[in-house]
N, C-alpha and C positions, 0 to 999 in steps of 0.2 A: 504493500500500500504506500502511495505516496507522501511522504511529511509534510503537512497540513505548515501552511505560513502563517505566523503567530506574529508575525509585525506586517502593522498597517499605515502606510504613510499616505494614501490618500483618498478622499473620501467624497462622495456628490448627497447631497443631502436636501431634502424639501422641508422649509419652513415657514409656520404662518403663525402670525399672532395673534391674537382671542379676539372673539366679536365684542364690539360694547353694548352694553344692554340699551335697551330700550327706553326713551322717555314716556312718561303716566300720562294718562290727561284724566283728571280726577279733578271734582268739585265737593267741600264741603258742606256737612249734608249733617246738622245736628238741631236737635229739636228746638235749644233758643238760639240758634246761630241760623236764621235764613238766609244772610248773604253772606256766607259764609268765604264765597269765592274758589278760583280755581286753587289745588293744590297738589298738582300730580309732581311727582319726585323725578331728580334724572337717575338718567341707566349708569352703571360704572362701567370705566373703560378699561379695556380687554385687557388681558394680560401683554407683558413682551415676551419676546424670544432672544436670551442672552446667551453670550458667550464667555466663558471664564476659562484662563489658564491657569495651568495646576501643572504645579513642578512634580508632583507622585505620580500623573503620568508618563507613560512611556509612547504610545499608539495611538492609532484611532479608530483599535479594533471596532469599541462599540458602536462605531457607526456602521458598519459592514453588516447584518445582519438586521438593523433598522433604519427606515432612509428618510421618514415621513416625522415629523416634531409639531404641534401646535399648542401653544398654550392655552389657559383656561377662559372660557366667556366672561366677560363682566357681566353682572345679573340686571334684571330691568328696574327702573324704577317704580315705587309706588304712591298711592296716594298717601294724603296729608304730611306731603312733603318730604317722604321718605326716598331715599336715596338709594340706589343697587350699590349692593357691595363692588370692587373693584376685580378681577379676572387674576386667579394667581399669575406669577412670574415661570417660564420655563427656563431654568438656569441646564444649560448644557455643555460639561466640563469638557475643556479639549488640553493636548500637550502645550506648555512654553513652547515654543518657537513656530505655532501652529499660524500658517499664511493661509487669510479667509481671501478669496476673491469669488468676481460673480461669474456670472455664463460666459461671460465675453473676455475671460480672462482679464480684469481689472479688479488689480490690489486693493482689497478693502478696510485690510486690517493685519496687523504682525503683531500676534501678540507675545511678546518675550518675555516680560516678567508675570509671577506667581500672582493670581491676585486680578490680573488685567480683566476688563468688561471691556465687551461691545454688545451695545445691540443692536443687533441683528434685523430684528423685525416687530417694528411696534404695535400695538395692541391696539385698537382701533377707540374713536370715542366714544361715550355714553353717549346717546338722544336727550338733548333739555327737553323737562317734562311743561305741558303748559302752561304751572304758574309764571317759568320765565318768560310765554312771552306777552303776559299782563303791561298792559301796556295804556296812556288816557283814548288810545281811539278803539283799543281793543280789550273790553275788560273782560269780558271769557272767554277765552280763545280755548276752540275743542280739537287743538290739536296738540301733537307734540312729537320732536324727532325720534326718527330713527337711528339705532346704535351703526356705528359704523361697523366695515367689516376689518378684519385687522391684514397687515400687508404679508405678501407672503412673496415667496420665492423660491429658484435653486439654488444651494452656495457650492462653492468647491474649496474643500479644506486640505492645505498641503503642508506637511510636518518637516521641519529640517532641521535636526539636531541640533542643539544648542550645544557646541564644545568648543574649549578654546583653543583645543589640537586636537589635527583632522590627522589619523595615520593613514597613507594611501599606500599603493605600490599592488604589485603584479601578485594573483594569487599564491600563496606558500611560504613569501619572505619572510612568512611569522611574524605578521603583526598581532595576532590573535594570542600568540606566546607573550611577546611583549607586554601586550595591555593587562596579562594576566600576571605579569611579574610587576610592574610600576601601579598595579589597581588591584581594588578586590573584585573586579570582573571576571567571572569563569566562565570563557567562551567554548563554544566546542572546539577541539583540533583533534586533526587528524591530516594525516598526508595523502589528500586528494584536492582535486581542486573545486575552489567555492565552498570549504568546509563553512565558510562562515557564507551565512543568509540574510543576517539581520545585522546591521550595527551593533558593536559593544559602546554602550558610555563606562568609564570610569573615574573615579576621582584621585590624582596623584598628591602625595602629600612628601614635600621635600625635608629633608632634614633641618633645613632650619626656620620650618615652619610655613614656609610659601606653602600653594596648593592651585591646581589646574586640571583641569578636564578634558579629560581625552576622548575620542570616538575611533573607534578600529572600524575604518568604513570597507566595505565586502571589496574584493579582490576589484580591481580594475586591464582590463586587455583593453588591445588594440578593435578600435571600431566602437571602444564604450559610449565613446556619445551620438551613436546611433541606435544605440540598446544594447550592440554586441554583449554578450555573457550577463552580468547583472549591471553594467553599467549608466542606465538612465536611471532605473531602481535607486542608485545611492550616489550618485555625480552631485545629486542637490545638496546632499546634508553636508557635502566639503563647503559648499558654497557658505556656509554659518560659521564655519572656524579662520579661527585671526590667523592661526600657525599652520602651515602643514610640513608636519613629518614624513619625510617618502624616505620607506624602507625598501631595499634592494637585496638581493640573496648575491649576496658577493660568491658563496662555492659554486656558482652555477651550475647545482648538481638537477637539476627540472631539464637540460640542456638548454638552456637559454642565454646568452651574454648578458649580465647586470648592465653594461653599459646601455646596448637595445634596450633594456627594459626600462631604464630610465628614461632616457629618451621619448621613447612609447607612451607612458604614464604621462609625462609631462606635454606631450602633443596633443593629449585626449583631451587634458585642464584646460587647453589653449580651446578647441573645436567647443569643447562645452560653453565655455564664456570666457574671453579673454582677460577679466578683471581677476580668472583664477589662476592663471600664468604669472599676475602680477603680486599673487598672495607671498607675503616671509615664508621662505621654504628652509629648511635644517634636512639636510640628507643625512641617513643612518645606514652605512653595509654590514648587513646581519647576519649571523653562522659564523663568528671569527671561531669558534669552537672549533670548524673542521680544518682537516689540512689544506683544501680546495681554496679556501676563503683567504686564507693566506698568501696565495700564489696569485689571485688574482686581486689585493688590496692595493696594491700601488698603482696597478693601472686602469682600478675602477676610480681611485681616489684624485688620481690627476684629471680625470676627463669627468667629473663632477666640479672639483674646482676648478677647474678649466673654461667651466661655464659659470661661473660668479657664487659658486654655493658653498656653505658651509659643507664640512664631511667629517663624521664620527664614525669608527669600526665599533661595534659591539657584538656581543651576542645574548642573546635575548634568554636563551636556556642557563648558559652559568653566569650572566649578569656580568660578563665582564664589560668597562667602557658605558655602561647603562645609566649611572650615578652622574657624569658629566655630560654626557646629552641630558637628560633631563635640566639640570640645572642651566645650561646653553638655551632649552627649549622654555624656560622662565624667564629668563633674561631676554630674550625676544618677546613676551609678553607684556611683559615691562614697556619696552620700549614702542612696543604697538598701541599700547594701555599705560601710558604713565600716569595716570589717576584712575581709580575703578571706583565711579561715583555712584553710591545707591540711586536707582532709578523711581522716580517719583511714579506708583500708580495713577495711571490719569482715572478721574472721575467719571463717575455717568453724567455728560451735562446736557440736555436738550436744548439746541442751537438754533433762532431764530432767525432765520435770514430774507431779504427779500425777493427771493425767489421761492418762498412757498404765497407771497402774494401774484406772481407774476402769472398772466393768461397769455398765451398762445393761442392763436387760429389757422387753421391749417385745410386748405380746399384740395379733397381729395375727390376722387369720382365718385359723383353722385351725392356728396355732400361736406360740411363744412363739420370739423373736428377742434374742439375745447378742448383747450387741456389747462390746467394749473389746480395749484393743490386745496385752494380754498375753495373753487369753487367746485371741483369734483366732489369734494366732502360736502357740502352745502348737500347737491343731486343724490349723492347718495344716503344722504340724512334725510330724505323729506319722503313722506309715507304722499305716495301720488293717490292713493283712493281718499283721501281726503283734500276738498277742498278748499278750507281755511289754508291748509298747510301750502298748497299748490301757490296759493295767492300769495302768502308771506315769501314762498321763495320767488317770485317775481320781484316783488319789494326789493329784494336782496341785490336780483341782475340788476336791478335798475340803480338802485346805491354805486354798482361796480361798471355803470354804462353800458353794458354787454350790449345794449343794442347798436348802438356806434361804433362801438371795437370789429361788432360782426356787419353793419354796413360799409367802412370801411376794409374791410377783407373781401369785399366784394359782392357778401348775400345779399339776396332778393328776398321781397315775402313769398311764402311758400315753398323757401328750400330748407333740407335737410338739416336739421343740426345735431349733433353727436357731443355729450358731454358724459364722459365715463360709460356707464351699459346703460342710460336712457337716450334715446334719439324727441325730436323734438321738429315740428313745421315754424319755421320762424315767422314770427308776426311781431314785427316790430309796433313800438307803440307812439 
């Protein structure tokens, strides 16, 4: 049977936010109270759909088996003034370094620290019940809105390690031995190729107290950034670390030249995204344990520094040379990182801009298309089997000109108009 892949780095998900309840239209009604007046309560509005990163996860297994997320309705409201509760929140935990974008592939969100919100998808508003729209021309007004619906979407969630050293290199160099000697990560090894299938994180902790993060990212060949072998698979999560460490099998016992493989590995970073050719790189020749490794250290170590790179021999099995790269691979952190400032969780702020007042018209075939966010909300707030309500949303276009904006756009009486899912024969006034 085939081993079932237990790490998930990307994920397509549907989400929507709660409906808002409904506004009342309620008149008080008590034996010494005749005019008692209208008193119907609004709806509360719908839950949202958030995002929080969480440094205890790893994955985003739990999305792979559910794809559909909606939070809860706001309730409606009632009379004598009574209110609907508000719609819970759907909080949905994803990894640090989890990148939200939408269908069209645009960046919505990077969330890296513990702690971080977004949301996602907001929860739609209550209906005001008819007391609000008591008014000296209108004192009972027998209507009251409708809750809105809450907004929904696809997202695409993609996970990139957070480490602060990426170890790459050609399957078998033993990176997976290394990270198990410098971390308490127990990867699997064994001597075939692609033993590893998921990234290892580990945490390195130096002797004099420094401490840095390492990721042993899956074996990389020639063609990875066209998928070859597992190469698109984990080509992202380098793209998160400040250092990369590229380990080399200096005995070239796999029959391969350590020099070629260098090379190779480092052509792939270039085709992936050239900002990753331009990462701090520390090269490390691994296996000095065998005879092999030896006879070929000087002329793998000239034509590493040959091309502008640091070069450490070690071996990852008796740890020889191990303690000075590492400390070498600090000191480049350092210097990439000379201050590592705790990063301020941003808040949830709801942002008011003028572009949720802004109407668009737009003439398409066969008719003229609204769009902007207040007045969408308005249309889809208003219960069209009643009349009162139908008239007060007139009021409303007429406060916002709509008829000028759409005479200006060209419309006639009698054409088409389209404002969110109700269409409409315009009769201007």
């Amino acid at each position: 049977m085939a081993e079932q892949k237990s790490f998930v780095d990307q994920a397509k998900i549907f989400i929507k936010g709660g409906r808002g309840g409904n506004g009342c239209v309620s008149f008080l009604r008590l034996k010494y109270q005749p005019k008692g007046g209208p008193d119907g309560g609004d709806g509360g509005k719908g839950g949202d759909v958030i995002l929080r990163a969480d440094e205890g996860l790893r994955t985003l297994l739990d999305f792979r088996y559910r794809r559909h997320y909606k939070a809860k309705n706001g309730q409606h409201g009632q009379g004598r003034n009574r209110n609907g509760g508000c719609g819970e929140e759907l909080v949905l935990r994803v990894p640090t370094g989890t990148v939200v974008k939408d269908n069209e592939g645009n960046i919505l969100a990077d969330l890296t620290h513990h702690g971080e919100e977004l949301v996602i998808a907001h929860g739609g508003m209550g209906g005001r019940g008819n007391a609000r729209f008591v008014s000296p021309i209108r004192k009972l007004p027998r209507f009251a809105e409708k809750g809105e619906d809450g907004k929904e979407r696809w997202i695409n969630l993609e996970l990139k390690l957070l480490a602060d050293v990426g170890i790459i290199g050609y399957p078998n160099v033993g990176k997976s031995t290394l990270i198990s000697r410098i971390s308490a990560a127990r990867p699997k090894i064994a001597a075939y190729p692609f033993t590893t299938k998921v990234p290892n994180l580990g945490v390195v902790r130096l002797s004099d107290g420094r401490s840095f993060v390492a990721a042993d990212v899956p074996g990389l060949i020639e063609g990875a950034h066209k998928g070859v072998g597992l190469g698109l698979d984990f080509l992202r999560h380098v793209d998160r670390s400040a250092v990369l460490l590229h380990l080399v099998d200096l005995s070239g016992q796999e029959g391969r030249d350590p020099r070629q493989d260098f090379d190779v590995v480092n052509r792939e970073l270039q085709f992936y995204h050239p900002r990753l050719a331009q990462r701090p790189q520390i090269v490390a020749g691994n296996k000095l344990d065998l005879p092999q490794a030896k006879e070929n250290l000087e002329e793998v170590q000239q034509h590493v520094e040959g091309k502008g790179y640091r070069f450490f021999a070690i071996s990852a099995v008796t740890g020889e040379g191990v303690e000075a790269l590492l400390f070498a691979l600090a000191a480049e952190l350092e210097r990439v990182f000379p201050k590592k400032e705790t990063a301020e969780v941003p808040a949830k702020v709801a942002v008011f801009t003028l572009e949720d007042q802004k109407i668009t018209i737009e003439k398409k075939e066969g008719f003229f298309e609204v769009r902007g966010k207040k007045v969408e909300r308005m249309v889809a707030m208003t219960d069209f089997a009643n009349e009162e309500a139908v008239a007060y949303l007139q009021e409303k276009f007429d406060a916002l000109k709509l008829d000028n904006l759409l005479k200006e756009a060209g419309a006639r009486e009698g054409d088409t108009i389209k404002i969110g899912e109700m269409t409409f024969d315009f009769q201007p006034s």
